[in-house]
C-alpha positions as CSV (number, residue, x, y, z in Angstrom):
1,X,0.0,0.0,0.0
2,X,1.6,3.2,-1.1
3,X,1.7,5.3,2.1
4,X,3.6,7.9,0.8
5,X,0.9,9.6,-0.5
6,X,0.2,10.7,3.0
7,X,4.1,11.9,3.1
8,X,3.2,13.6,0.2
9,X,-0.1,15.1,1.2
10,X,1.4,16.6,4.2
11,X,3.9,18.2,2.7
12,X,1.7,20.2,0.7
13,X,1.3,23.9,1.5
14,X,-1.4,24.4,5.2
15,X,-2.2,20.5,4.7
16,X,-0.4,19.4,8.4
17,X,-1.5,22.5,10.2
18,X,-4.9,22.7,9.2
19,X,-5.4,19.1,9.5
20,X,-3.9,19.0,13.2
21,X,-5.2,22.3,14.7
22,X,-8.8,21.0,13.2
23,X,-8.7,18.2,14.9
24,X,-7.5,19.9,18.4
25,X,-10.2,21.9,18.2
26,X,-13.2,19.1,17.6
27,X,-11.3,17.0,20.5
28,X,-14.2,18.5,22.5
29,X,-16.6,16.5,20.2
30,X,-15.7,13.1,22.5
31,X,-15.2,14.9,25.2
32,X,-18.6,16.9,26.1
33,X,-21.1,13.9,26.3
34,X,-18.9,12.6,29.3
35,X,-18.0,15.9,31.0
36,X,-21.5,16.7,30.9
37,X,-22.4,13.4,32.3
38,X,-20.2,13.3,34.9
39,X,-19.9,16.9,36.2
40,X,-23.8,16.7,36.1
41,X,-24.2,13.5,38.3
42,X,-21.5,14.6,40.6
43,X,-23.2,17.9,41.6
44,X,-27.1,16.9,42.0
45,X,-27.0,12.8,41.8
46,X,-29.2,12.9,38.6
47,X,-29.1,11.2,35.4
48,X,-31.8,12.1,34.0
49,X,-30.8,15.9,34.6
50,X,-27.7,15.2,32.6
51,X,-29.6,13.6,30.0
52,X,-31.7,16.9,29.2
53,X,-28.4,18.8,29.6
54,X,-26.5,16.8,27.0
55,X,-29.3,16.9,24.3
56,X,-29.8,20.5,24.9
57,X,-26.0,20.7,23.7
58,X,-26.9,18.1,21.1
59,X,-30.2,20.2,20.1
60,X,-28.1,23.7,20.4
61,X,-25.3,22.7,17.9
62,X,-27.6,21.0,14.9
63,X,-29.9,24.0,14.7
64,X,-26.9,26.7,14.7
65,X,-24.5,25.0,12.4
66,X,-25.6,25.6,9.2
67,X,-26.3,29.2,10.0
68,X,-22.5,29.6,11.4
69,X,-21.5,27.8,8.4
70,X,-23.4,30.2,6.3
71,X,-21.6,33.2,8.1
72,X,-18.5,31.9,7.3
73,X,-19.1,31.9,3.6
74,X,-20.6,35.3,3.9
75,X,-17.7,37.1,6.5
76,X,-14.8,34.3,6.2
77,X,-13.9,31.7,8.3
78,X,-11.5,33.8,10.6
79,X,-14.1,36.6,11.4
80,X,-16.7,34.4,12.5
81,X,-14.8,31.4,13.8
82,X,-12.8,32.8,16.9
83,X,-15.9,35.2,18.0
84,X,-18.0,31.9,18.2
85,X,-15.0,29.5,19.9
86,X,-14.9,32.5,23.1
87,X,-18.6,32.2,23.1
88,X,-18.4,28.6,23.3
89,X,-15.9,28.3,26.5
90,X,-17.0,31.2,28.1
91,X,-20.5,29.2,28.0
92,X,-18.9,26.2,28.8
93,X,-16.8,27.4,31.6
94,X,-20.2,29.4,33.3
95,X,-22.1,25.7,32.7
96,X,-19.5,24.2,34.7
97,X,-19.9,26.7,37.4
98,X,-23.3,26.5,38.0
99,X,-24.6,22.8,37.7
100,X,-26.8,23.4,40.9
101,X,-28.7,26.1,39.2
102,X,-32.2,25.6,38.3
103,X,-32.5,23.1,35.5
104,X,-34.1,25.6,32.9
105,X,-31.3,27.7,33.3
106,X,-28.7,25.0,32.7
107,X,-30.5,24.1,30.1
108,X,-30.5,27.6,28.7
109,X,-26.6,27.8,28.9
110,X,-26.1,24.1,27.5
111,X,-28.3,25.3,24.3
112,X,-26.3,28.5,23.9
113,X,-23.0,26.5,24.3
114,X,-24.0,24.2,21.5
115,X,-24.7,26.8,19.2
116,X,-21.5,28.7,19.6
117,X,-19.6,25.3,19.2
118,X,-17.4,26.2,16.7
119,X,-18.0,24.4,13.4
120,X,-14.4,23.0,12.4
121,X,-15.3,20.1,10.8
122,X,-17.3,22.2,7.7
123,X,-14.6,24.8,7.8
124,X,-11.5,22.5,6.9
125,X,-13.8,20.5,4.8
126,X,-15.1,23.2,2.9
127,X,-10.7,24.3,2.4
128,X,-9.5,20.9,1.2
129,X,-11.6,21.4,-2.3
130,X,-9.8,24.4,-2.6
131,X,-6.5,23.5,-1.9
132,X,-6.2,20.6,-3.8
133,X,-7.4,18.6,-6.6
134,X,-7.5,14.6,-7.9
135,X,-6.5,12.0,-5.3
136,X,-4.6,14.1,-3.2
137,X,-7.9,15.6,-2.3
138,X,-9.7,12.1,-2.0
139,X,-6.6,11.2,0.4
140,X,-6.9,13.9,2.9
141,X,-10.7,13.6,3.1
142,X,-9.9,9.7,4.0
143,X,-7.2,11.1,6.3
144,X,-9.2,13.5,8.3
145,X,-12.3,11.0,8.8
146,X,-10.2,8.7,10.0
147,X,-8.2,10.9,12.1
148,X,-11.3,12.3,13.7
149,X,-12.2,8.5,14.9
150,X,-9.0,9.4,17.6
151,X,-11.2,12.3,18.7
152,X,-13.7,9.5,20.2
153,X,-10.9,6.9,21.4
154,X,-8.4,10.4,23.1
155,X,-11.8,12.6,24.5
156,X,-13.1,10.0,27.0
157,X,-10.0,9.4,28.6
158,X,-8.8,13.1,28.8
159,X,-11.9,13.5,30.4
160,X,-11.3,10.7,32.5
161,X,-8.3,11.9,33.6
162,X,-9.2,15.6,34.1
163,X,-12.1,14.4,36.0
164,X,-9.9,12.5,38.7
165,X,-6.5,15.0,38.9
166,X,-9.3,18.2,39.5
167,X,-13.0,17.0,39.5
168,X,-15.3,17.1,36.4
169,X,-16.2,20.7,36.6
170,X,-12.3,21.2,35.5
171,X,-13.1,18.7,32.7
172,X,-16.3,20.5,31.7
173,X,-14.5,23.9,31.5
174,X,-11.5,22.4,29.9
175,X,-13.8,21.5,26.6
176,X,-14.4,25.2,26.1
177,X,-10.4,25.8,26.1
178,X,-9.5,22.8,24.0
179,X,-12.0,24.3,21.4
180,X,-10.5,27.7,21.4
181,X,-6.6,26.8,21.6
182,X,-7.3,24.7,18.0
183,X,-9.4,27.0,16.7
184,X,-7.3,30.0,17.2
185,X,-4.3,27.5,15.8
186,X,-6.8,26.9,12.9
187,X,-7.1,30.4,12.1
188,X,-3.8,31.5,12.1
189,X,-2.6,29.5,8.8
190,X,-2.8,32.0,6.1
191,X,-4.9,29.6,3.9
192,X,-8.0,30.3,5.9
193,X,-7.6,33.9,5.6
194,X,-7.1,33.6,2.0
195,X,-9.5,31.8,0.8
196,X,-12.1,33.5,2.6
197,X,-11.0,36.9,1.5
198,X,-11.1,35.5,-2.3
199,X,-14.5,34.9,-1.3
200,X,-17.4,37.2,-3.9
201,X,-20.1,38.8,-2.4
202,X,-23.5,37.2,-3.6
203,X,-27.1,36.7,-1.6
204,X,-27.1,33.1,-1.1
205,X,-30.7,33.1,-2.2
206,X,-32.0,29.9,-0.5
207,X,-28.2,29.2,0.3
208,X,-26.7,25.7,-0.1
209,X,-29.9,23.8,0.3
210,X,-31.2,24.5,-3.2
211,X,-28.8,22.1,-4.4
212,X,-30.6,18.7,-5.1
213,X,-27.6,16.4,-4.7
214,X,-26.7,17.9,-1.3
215,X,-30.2,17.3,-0.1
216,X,-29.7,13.7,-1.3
217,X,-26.3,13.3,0.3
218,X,-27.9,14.9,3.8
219,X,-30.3,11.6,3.4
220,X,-27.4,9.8,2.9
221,X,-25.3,10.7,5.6
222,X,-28.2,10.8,8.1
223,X,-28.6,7.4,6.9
224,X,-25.1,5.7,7.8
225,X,-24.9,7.9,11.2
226,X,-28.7,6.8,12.0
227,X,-27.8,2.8,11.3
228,X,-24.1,3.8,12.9
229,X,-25.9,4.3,15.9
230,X,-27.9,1.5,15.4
231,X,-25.0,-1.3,15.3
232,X,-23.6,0.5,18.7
233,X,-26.3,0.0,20.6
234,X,-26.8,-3.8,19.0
235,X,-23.1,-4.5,20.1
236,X,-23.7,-3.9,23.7
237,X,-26.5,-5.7,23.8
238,X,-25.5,-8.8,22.1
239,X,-22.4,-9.0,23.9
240,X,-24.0,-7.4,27.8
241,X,-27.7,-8.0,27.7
242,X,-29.7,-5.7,29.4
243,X,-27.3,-4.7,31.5
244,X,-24.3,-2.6,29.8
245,X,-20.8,-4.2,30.1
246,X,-17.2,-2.8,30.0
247,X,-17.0,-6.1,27.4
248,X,-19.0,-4.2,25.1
249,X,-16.6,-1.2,24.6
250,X,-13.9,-3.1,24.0
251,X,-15.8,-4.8,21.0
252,X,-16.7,-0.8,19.9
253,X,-13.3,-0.1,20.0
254,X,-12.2,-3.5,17.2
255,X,-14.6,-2.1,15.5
256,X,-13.0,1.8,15.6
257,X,-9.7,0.3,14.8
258,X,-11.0,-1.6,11.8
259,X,-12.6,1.7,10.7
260,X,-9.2,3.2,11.2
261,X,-7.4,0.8,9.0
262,X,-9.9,1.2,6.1
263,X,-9.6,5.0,5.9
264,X,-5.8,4.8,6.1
265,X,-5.6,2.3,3.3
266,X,-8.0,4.2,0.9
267,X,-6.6,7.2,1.0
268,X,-3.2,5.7,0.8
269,X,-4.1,4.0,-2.7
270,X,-2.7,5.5,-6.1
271,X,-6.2,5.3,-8.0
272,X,-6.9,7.9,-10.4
273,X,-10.9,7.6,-10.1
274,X,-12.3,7.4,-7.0
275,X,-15.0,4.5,-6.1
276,X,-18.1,5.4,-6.5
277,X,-20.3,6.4,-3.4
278,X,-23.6,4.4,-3.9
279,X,-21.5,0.5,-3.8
280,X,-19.5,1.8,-1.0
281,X,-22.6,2.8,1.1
282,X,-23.7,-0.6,-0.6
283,X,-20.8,-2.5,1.1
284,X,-21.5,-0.6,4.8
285,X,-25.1,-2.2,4.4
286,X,-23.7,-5.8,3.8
287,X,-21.1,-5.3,6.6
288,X,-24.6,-4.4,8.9
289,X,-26.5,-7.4,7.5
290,X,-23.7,-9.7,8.7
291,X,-23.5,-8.4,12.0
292,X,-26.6,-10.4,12.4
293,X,-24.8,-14.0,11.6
294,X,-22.6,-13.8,14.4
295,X,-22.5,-16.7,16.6
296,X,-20.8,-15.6,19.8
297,X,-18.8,-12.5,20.9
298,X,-15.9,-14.0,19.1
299,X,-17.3,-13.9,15.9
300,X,-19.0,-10.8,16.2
301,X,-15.7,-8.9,17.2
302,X,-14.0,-10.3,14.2
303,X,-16.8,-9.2,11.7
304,X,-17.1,-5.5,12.9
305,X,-13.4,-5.2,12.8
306,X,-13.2,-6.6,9.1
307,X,-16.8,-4.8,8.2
308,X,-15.6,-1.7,10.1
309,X,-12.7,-1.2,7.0
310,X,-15.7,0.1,4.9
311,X,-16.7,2.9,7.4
312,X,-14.1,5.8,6.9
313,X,-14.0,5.1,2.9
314,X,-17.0,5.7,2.7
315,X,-17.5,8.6,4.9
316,X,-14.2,10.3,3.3
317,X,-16.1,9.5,0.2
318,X,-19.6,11.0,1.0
319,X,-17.5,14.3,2.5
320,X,-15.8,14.8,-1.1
321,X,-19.0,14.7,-2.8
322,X,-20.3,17.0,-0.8
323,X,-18.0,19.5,-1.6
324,X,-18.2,18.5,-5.4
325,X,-21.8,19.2,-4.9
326,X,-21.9,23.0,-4.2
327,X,-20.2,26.0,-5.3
328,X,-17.5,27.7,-3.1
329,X,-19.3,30.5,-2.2
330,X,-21.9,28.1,-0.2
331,X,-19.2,25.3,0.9
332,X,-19.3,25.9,4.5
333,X,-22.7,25.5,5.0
334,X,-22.8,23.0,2.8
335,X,-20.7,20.8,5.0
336,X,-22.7,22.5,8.4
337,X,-25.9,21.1,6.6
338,X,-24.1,17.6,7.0
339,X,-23.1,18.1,9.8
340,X,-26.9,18.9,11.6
341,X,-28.1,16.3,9.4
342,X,-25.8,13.3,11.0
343,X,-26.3,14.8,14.5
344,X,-30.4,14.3,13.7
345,X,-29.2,10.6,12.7
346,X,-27.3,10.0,15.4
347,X,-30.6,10.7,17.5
348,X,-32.5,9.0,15.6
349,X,-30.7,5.9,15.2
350,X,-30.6,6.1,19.2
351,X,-33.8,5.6,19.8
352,X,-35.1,3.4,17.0
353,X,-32.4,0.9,18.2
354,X,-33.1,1.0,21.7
355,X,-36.5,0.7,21.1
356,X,-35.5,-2.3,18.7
357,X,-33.5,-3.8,21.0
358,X,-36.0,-3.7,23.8
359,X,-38.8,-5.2,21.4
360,X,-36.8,-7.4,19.7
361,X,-33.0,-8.3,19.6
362,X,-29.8,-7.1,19.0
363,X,-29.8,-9.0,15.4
364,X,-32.6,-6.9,14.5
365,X,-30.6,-4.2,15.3
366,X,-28.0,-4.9,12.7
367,X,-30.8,-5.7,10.4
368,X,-32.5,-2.6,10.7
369,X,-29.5,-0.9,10.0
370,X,-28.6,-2.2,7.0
371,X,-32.1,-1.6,5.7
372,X,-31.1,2.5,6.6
373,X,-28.2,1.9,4.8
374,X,-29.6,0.7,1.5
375,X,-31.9,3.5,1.4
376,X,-29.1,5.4,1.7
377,X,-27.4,3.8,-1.6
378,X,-30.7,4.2,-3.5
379,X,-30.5,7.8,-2.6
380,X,-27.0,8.0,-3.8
381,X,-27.8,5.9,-7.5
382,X,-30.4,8.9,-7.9
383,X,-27.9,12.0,-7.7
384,X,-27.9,13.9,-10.7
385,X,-24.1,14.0,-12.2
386,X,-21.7,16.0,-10.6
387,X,-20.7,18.9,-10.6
388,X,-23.7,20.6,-10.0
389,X,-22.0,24.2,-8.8
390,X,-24.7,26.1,-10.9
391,X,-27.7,24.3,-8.8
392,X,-27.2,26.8,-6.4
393,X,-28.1,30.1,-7.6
């Protein structure tokens, strides 16, 4: 496998920095569910008050993204970016400092906290189109969704450890300043500033949504995050039962690593044309479906490890299209759209398999989420061909 192509990639001009200061600055992503929970619990003994605290987070940062994504096409990335990230742990900081308060007015700060969270993931994506072209661009979209797999597998345990050197409050308020050190480091590469002053004026006039194939690749990634969320819960409960084991993470984890190996060797490959998005969402589907032949633990941790290659591909794929999908003026809140759209998935997906799981079985877990994801490679068969930069007017 030709892995120079990363040694390559990197040494392209704002690749490294923008790549690693992005992906300091969405560490918070795996770290805020846990903070939350934890700092939460500790102060008033409730679970089900950090529950409403979490998804008013959850609830705050799908409904603001794609109009901070839509800012930073208008203003530029730098002017609106670094605003929102001292919003965000200044909020985060003050919701760590007053967990006793009355529950509508933690809820109040934890919805204002999400919506200022800032929005790195559609900022870099909406740069890499820009600065480069042909498979060096397919790499570094493989590279960066695999990359932001660590953010899950380093969060927890920073969080972790915060939590037991100074107490979770420490760890809550520490999100906010992870945020802002990476997305000041984000902002400082001259690439950002750049492209975003090269930026024309134009009224978005209906913005990025009037393009037809982002709406269908929305569907598609709400999809795969929706039947993601699906197989998680169907893990733990074939391998714990009702009753949630630390057995079960380990299993998550094969499967993250498997994930991790996929991306890596995709966007390490030399092919001139990339695969084409509706098979590989096709080939995350199968993976699903045999989830449900597993015979014991065993087996099941060796299929989501050797299913789990076709995750990251395919996400690295869907991210590319998105930004073949829209013109540059709209590329931020294209990605932002994504974005809300996978967070509404990854909602969704919770519930429908917890309530599958509780009516049926883990196996009809996996089922169901292959039948997600097949919807999601009809969707994909139906885009119109790309590009489609004058769909947007």
């Amino acid at each position: 496998m030709a892995f120079t192509a990363y040694r390559d990639l990197l040494r392209a001009p704002s690749v490294a920095w923008l790549l690693a200061t992005s992906l300091l600055g969405r560490l918070p992503f795996g770290m805020v569910g846990l903070a939350v929970l934890l700092a939460v619990t500790q102060g008033t003994g409730s679970y089900g008050r950090a529950g409403l605290v979490t998804a008013a987070y959850v609830v705050g940062s799908g409904l603001a993204q794609p109009f901070v994504g839509r800012a930073m096409d208008r203003r530029g990335r730098r002017g609106v970016l670094v605003p929102v990230a001292c919003a965000n742990a200044v909020l985060l900081i003050t919701l760590a400092l007053s967990i006793g308060a009355p529950i509508w007015a933690l809820l109040g700060v934890a919805v204002l906290a999400g919506a200022t969270q800032p929005p790195l993931a559609a900022a870099v994506r909406s740069l890499w189109p820009l600065l480069l072209t042909g498979p060096r661009r397919e790499s570094v979209f493989a590279l960066e969704a695999t990359m932001q797999e660590l953010t899950f597998i380093a969060g927890p345990a920073l969080v972790a450890g915060l939590a037991v050197l100074w107490g979770p409050r420490v760890a809550l308020a520490t999100v906010g300043v992870i945020a802002l050190v990476g997305t000041l480091g984000f902002v400082r590469d001259p690439a950002v500033a750049t492209v975003a002053a090269a930026q024309p004026e134009h009224p978005h006039r209906g913005g990025a949504l009037r393009s037809v194939p982002l709406r269908r690749l929305m569907a598609v990634a709400l999809s795969i995050v929706a039947a993601l969320s699906m197989v998680d819960l169907g893990v733990v409960a074939f391998v714990s039962g009702r009753t949630a084991s630390a057995s079960a993470g380990l299993a998550l984890a094969v499967w993250s690593a498997g994930s991790l190996v996929g991306g890596l060797a995709y966007g390490a490959r030399r092919a001139t044309k990339p695969w084409p998005l509706g098979w590989m969402v096709l080939a995350v589907s199968v993976h699903f479906a045999v989830l449900a032949l597993a015979t014991s633990t065993a087996v099941l941790v060796g299929l989501l490890f050797l299913g789990g290659t076709t995750v990251a591909p395919t996400l690295a794929r869907l991210y590319s299209e998105v930004g073949e999908s829209v013109p540059e003026r709209v590329a931020a809140e294209a990605f932002s759209w994504v974005a809300t759209s996978m967070l509404a998935g990854s909602s969704i997906g919770s519930a429908v398999g917890g309530w599958t799981v509780d009516l049926s079985s883990a196996r009809w877990c996996f089922l169901v989420a292959a039948m997600l994801t097949t919807f999601g490679s009809l969707a994909v068969h139906r885009l119109p061909r790309l590009p489609t930069a004058e769909s947007v007017g």
